[in-house]
PDB file with SEQRES, HELIX, SHEET and CRYST1 records, atoms N, CA, C and O in Angstrom:
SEQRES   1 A   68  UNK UNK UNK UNK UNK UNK UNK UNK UNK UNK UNK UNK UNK          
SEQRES   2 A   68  UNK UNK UNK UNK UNK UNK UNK UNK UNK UNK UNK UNK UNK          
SEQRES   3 A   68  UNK UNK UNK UNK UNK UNK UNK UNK UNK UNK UNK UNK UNK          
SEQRES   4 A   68  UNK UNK UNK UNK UNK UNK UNK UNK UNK UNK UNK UNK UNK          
SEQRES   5 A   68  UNK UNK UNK UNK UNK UNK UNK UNK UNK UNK UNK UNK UNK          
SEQRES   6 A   68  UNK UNK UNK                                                  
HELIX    1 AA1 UNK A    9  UNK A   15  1                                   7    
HELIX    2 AA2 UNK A   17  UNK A   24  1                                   8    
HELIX    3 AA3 UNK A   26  UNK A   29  1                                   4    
HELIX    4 AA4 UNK A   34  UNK A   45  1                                  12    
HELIX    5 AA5 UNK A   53  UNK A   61  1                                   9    
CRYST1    1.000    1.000    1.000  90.00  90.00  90.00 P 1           1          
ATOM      1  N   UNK A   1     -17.284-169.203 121.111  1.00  0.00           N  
ATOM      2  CA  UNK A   1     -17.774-167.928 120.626  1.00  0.00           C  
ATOM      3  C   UNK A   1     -17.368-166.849 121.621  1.00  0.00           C  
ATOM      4  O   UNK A   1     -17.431-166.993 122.842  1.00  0.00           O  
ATOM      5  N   UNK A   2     -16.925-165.705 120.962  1.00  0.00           N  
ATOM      6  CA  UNK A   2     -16.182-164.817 122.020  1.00  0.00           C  
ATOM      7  C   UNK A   2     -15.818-163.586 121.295  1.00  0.00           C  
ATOM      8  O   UNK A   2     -15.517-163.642 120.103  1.00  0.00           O  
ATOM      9  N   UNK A   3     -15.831-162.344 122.032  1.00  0.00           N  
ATOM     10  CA  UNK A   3     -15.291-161.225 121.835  1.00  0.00           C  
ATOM     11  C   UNK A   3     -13.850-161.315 121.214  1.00  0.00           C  
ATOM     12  O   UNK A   3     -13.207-160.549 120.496  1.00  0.00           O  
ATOM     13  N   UNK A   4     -13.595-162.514 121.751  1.00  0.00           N  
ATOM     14  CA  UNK A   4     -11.889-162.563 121.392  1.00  0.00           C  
ATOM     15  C   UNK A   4     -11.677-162.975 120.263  1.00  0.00           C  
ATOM     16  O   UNK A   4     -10.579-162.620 119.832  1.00  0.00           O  
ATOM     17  N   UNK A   5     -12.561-163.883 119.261  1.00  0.00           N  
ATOM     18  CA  UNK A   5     -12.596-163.821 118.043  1.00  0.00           C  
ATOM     19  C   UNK A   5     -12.640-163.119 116.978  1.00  0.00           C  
ATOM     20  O   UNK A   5     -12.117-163.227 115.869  1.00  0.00           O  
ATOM     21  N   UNK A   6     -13.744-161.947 117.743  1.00  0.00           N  
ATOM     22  CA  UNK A   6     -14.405-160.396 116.886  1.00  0.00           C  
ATOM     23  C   UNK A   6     -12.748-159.642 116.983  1.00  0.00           C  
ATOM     24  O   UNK A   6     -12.638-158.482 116.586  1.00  0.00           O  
ATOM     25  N   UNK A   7     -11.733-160.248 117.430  1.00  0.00           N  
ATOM     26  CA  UNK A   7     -10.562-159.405 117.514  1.00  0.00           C  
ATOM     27  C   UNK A   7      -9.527-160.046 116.930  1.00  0.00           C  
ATOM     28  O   UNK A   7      -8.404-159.597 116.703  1.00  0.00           O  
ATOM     29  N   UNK A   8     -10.039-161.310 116.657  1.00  0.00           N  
ATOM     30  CA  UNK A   8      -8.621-161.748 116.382  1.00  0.00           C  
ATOM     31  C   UNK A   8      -9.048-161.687 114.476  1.00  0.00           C  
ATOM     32  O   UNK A   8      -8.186-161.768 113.601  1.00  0.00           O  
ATOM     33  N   UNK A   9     -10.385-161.548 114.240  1.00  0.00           N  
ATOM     34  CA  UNK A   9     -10.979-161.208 112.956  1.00  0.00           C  
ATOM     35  C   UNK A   9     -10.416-160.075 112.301  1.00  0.00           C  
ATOM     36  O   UNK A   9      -9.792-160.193 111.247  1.00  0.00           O  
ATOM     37  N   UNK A  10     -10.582-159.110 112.802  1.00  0.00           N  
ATOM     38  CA  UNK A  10     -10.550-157.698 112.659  1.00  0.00           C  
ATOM     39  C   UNK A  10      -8.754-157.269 112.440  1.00  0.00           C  
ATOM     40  O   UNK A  10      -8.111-156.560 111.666  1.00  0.00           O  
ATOM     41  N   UNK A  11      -8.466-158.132 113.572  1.00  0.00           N  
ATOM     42  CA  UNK A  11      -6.427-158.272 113.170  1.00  0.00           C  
ATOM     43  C   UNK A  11      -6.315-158.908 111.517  1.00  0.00           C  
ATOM     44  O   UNK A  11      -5.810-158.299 110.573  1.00  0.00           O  
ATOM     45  N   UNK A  12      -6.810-160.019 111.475  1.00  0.00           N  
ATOM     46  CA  UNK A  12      -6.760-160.693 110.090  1.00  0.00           C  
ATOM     47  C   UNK A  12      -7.035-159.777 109.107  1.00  0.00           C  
ATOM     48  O   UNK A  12      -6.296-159.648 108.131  1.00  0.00           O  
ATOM     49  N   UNK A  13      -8.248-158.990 109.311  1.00  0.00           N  
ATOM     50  CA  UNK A  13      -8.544-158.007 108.167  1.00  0.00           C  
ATOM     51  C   UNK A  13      -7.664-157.029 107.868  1.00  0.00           C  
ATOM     52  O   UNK A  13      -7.418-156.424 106.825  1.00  0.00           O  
ATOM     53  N   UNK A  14      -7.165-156.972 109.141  1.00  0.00           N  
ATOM     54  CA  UNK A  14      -5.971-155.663 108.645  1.00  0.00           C  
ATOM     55  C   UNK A  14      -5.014-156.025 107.624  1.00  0.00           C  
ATOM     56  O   UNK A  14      -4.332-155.335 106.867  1.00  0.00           O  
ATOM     57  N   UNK A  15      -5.100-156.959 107.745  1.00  0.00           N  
ATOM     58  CA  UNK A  15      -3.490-157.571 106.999  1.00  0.00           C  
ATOM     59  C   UNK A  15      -3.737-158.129 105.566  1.00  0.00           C  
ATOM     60  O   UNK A  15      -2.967-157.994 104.615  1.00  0.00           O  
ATOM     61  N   UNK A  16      -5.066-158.848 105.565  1.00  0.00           N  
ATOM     62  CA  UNK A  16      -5.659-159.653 104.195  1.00  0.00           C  
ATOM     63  C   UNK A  16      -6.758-158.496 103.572  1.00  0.00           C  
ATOM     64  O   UNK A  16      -7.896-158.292 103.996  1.00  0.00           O  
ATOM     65  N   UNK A  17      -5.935-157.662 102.209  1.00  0.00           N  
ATOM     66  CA  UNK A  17      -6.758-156.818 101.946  1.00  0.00           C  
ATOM     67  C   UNK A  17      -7.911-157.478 101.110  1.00  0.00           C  
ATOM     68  O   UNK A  17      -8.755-156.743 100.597  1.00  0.00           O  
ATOM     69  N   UNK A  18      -7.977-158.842 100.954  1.00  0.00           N  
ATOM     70  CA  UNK A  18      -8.938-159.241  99.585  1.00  0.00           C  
ATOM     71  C   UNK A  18     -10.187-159.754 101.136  1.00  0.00           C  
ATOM     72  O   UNK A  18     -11.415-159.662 101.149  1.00  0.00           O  
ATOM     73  N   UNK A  19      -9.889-159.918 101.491  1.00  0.00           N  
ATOM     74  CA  UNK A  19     -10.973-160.483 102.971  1.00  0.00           C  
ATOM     75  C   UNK A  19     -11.767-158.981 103.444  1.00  0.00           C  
ATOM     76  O   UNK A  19     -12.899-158.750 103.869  1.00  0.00           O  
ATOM     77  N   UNK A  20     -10.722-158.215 103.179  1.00  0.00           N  
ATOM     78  CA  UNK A  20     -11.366-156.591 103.997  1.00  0.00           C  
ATOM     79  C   UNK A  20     -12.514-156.012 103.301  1.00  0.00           C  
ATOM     80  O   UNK A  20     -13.399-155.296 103.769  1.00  0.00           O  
ATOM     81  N   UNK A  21     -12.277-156.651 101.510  1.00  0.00           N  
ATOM     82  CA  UNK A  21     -13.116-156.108 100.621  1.00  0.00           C  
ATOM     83  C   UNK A  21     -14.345-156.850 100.711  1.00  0.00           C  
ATOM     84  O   UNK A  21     -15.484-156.384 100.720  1.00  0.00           O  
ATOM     85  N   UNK A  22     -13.969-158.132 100.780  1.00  0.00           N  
ATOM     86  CA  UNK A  22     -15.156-159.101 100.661  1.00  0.00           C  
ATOM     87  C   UNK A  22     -15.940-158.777 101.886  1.00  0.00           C  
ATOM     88  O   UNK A  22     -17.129-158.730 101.569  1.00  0.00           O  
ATOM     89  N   UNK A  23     -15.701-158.443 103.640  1.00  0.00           N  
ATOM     90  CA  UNK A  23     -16.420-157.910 104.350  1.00  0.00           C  
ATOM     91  C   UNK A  23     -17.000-156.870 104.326  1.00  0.00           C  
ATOM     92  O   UNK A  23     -18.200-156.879 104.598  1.00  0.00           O  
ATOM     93  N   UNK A  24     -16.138-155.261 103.893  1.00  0.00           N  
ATOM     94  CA  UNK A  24     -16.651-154.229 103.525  1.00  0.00           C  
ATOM     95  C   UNK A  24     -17.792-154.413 102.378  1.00  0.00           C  
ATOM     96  O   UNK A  24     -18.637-153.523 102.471  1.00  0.00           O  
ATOM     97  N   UNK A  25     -17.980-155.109 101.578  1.00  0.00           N  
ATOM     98  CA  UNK A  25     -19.006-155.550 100.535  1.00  0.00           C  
ATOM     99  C   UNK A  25     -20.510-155.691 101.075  1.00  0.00           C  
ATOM    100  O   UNK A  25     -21.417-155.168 100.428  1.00  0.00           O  
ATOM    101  N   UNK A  26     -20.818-156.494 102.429  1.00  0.00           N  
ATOM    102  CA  UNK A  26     -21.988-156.530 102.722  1.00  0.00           C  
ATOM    103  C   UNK A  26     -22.641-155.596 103.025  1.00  0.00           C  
ATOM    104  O   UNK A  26     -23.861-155.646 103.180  1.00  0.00           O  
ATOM    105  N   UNK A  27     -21.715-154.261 103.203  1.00  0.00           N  
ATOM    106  CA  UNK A  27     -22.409-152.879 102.768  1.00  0.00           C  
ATOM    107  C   UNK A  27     -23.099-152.735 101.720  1.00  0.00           C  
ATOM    108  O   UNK A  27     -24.068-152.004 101.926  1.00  0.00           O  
ATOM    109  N   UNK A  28     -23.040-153.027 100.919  1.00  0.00           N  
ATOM    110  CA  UNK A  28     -23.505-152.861  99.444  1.00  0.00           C  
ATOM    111  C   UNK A  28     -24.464-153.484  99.217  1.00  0.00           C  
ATOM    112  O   UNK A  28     -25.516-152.956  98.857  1.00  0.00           O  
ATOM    113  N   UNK A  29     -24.237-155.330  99.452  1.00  0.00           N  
ATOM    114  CA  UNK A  29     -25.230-155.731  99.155  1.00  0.00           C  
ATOM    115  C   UNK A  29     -26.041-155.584  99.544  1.00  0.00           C  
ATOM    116  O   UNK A  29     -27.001-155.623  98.774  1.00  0.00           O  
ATOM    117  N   UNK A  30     -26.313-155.312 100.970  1.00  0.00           N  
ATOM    118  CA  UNK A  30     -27.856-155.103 101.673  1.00  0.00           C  
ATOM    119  C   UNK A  30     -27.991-154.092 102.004  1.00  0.00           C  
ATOM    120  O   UNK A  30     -27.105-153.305 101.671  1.00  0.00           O  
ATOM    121  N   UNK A  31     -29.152-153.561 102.828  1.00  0.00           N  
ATOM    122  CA  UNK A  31     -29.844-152.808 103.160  1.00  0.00           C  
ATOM    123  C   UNK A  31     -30.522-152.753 104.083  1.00  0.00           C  
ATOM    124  O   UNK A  31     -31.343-151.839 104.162  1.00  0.00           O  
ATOM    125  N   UNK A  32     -30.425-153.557 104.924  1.00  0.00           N  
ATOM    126  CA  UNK A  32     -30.806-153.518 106.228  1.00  0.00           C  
ATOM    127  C   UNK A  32     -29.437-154.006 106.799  1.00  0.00           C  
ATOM    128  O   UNK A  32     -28.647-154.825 106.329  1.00  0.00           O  
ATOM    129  N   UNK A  33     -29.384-153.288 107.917  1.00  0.00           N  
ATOM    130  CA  UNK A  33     -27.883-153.241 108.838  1.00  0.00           C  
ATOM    131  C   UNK A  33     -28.061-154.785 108.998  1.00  0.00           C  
ATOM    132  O   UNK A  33     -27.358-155.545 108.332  1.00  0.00           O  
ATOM    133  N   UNK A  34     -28.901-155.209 109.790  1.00  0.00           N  
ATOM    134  CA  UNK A  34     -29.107-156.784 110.295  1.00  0.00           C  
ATOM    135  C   UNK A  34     -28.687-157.377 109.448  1.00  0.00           C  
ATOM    136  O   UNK A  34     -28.136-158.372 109.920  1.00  0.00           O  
ATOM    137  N   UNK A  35     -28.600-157.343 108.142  1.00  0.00           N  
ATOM    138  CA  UNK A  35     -28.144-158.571 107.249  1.00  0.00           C  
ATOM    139  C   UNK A  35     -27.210-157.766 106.727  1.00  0.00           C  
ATOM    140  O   UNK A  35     -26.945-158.233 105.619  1.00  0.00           O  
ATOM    141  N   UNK A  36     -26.866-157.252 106.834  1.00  0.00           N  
ATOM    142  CA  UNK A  36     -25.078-156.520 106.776  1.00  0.00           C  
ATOM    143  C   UNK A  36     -24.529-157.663 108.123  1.00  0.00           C  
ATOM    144  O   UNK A  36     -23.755-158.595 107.902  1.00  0.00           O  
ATOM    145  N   UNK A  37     -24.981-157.419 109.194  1.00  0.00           N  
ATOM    146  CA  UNK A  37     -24.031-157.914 110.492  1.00  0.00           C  
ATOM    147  C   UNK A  37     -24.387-159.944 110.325  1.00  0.00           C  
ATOM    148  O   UNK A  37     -23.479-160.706 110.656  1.00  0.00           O  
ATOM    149  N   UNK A  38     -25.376-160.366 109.944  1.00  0.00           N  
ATOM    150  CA  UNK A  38     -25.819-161.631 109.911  1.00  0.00           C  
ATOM    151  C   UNK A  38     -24.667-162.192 108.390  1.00  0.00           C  
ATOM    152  O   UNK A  38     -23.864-163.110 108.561  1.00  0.00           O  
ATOM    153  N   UNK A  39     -24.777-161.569 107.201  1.00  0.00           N  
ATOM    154  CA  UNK A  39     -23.395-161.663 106.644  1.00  0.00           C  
ATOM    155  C   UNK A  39     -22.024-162.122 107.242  1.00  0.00           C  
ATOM    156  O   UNK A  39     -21.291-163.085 107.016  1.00  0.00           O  
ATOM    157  N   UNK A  40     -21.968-161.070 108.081  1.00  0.00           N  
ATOM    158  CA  UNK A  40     -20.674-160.763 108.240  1.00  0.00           C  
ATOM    159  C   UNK A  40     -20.204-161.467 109.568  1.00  0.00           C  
ATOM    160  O   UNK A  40     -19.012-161.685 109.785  1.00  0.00           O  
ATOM    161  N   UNK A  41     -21.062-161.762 110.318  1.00  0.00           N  
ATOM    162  CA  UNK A  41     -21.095-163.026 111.391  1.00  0.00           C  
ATOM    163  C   UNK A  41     -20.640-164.248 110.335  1.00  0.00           C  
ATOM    164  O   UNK A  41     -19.514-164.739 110.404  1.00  0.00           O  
ATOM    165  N   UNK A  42     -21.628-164.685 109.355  1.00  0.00           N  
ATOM    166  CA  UNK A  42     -21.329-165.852 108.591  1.00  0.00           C  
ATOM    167  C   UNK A  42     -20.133-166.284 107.966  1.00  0.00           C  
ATOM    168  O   UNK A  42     -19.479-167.319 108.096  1.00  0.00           O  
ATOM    169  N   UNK A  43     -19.958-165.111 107.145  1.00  0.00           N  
ATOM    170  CA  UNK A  43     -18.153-164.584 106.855  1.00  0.00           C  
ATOM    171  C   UNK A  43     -17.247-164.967 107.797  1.00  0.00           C  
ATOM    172  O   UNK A  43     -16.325-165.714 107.469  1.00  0.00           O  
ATOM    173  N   UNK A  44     -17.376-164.530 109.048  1.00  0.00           N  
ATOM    174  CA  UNK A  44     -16.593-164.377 110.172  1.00  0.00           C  
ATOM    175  C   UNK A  44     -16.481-166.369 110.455  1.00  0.00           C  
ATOM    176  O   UNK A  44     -15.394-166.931 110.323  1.00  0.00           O  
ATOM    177  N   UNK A  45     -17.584-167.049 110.782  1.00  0.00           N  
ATOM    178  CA  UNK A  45     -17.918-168.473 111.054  1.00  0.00           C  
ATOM    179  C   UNK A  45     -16.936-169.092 110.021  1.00  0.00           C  
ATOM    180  O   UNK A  45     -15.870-169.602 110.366  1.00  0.00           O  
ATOM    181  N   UNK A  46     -17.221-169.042 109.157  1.00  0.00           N  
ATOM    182  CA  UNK A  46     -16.481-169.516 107.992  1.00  0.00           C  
ATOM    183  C   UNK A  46     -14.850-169.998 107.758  1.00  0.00           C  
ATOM    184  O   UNK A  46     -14.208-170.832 107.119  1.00  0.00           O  
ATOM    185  N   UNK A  47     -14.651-168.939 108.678  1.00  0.00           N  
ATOM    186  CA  UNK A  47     -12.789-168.321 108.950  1.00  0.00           C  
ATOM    187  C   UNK A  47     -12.574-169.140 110.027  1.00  0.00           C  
ATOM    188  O   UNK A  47     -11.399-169.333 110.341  1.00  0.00           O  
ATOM    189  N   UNK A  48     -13.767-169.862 110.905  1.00  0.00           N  
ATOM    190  CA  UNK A  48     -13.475-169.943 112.448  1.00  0.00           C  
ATOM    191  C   UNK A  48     -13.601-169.093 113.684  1.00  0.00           C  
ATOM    192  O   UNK A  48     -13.366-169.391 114.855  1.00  0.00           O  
ATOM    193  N   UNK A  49     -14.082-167.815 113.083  1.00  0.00           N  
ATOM    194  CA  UNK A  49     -14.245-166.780 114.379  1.00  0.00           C  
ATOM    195  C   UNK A  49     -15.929-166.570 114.657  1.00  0.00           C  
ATOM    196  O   UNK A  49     -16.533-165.571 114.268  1.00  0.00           O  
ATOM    197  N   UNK A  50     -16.588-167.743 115.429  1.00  0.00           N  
ATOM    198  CA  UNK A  50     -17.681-167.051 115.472  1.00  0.00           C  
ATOM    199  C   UNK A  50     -18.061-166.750 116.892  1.00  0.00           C  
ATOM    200  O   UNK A  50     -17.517-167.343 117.824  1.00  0.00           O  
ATOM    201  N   UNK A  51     -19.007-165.818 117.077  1.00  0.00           N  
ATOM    202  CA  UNK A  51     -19.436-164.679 117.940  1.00  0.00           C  
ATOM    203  C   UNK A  51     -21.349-164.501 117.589  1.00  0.00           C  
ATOM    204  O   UNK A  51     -22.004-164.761 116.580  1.00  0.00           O  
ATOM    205  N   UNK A  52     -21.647-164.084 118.611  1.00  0.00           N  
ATOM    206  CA  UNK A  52     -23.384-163.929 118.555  1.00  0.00           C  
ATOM    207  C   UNK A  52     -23.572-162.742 118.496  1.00  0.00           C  
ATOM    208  O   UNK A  52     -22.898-162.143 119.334  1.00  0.00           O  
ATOM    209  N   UNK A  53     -24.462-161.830 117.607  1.00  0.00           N  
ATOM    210  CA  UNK A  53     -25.324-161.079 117.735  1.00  0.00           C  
ATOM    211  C   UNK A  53     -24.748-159.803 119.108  1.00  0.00           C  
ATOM    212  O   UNK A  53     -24.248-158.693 118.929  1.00  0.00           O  
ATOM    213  N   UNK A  54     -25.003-160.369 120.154  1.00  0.00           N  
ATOM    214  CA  UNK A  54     -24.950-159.822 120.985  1.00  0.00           C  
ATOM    215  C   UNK A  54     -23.419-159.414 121.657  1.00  0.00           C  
ATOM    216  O   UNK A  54     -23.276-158.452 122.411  1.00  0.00           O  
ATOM    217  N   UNK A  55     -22.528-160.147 121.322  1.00  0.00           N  
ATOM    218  CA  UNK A  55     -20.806-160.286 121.226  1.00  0.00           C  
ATOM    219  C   UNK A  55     -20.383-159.412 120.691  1.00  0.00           C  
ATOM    220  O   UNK A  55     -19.381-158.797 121.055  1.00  0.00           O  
ATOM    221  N   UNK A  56     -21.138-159.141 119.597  1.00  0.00           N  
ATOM    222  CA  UNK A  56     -20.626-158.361 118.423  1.00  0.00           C  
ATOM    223  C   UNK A  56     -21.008-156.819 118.952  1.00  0.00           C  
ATOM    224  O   UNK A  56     -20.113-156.021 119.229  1.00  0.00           O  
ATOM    225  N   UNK A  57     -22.546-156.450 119.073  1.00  0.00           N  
ATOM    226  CA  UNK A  57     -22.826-155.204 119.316  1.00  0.00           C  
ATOM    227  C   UNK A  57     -21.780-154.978 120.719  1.00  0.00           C  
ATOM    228  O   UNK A  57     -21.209-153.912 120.486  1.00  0.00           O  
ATOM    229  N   UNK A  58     -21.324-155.473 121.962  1.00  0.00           N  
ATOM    230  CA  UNK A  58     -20.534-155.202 122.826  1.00  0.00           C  
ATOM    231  C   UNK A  58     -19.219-155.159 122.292  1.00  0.00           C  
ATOM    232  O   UNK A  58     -18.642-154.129 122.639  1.00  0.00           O  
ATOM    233  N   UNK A  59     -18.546-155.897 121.583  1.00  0.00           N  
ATOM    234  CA  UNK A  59     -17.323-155.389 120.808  1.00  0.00           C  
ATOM    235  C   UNK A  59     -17.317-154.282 120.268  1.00  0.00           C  
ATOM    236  O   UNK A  59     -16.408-153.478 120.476  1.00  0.00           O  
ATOM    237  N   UNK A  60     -18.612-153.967 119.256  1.00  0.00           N  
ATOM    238  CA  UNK A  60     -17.971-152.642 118.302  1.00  0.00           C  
ATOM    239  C   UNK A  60     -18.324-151.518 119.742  1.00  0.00           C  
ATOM    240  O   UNK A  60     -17.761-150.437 119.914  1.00  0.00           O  
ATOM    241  N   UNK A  61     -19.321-152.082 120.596  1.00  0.00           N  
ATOM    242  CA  UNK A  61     -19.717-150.798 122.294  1.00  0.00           C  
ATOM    243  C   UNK A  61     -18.345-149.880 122.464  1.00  0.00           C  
ATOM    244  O   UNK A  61     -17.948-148.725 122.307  1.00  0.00           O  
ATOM    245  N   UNK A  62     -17.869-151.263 122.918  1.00  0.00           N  
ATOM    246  CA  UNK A  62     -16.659-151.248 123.459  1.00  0.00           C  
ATOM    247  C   UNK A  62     -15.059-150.592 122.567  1.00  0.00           C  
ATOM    248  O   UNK A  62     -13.961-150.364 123.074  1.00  0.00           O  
ATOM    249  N   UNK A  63     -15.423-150.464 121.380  1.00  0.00           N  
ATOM    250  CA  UNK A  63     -14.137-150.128 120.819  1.00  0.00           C  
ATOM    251  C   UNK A  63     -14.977-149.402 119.554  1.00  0.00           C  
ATOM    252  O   UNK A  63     -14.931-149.798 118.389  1.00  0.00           O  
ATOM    253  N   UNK A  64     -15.654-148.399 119.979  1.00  0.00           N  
ATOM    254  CA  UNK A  64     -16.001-147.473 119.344  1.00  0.00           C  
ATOM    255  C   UNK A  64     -15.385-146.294 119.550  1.00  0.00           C  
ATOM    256  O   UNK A  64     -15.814-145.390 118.833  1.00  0.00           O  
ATOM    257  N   UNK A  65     -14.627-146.042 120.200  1.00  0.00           N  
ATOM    258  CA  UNK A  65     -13.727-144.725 120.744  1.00  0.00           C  
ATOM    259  C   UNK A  65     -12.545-144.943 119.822  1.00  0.00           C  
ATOM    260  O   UNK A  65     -12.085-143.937 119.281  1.00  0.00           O  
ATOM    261  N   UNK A  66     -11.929-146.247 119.541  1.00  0.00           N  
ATOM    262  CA  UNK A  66     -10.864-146.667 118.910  1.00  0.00           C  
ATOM    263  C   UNK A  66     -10.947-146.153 117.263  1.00  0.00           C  
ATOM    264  O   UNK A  66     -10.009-145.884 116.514  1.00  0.00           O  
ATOM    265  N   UNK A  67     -12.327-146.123 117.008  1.00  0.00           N  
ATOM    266  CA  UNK A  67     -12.609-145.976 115.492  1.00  0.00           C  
ATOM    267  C   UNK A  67     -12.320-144.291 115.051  1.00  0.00           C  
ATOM    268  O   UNK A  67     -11.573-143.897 114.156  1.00  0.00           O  
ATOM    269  N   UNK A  68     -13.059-143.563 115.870  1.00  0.00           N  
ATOM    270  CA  UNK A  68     -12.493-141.782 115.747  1.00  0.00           C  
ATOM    271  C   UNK A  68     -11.144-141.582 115.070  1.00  0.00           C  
ATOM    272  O   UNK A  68     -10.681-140.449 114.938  1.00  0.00           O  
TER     273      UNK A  68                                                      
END                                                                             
């Protein structure tokens, strides 16, 4: 489990637009952020990239300047 997964995820998404939708989706379905990100952790597991809770909020920390 590693930051380096939350990246090598996020590369994949760029490229697989039917994966980008199916992640962008747990927007929709829920309503509380937490099970937007508990989704999308699961999603992520699924593929092989998993990361904790806490991995995750320091990834997007960390490359929130990148998003602007």
């Amino acid at each position: 489990m590693s930051k380096e997964n939350i990246a090598k995820l996020y590369k994949l998404l760029e490229t697989d637009l039917v994966l980008r939708e199916k992640a962008l989706s747990f927007q929709k379905m829920y309503d509380q952020q937490d099970q937007v990100i508990d989704a999308f952790m699961a999603f992520a597991a699924d593929f092989g990239y998993s990361f904790t809770f806490q991995e995750f909020m320091e990834y997007m920390y960390e490359h929130a300047e990148e998003v602007k």
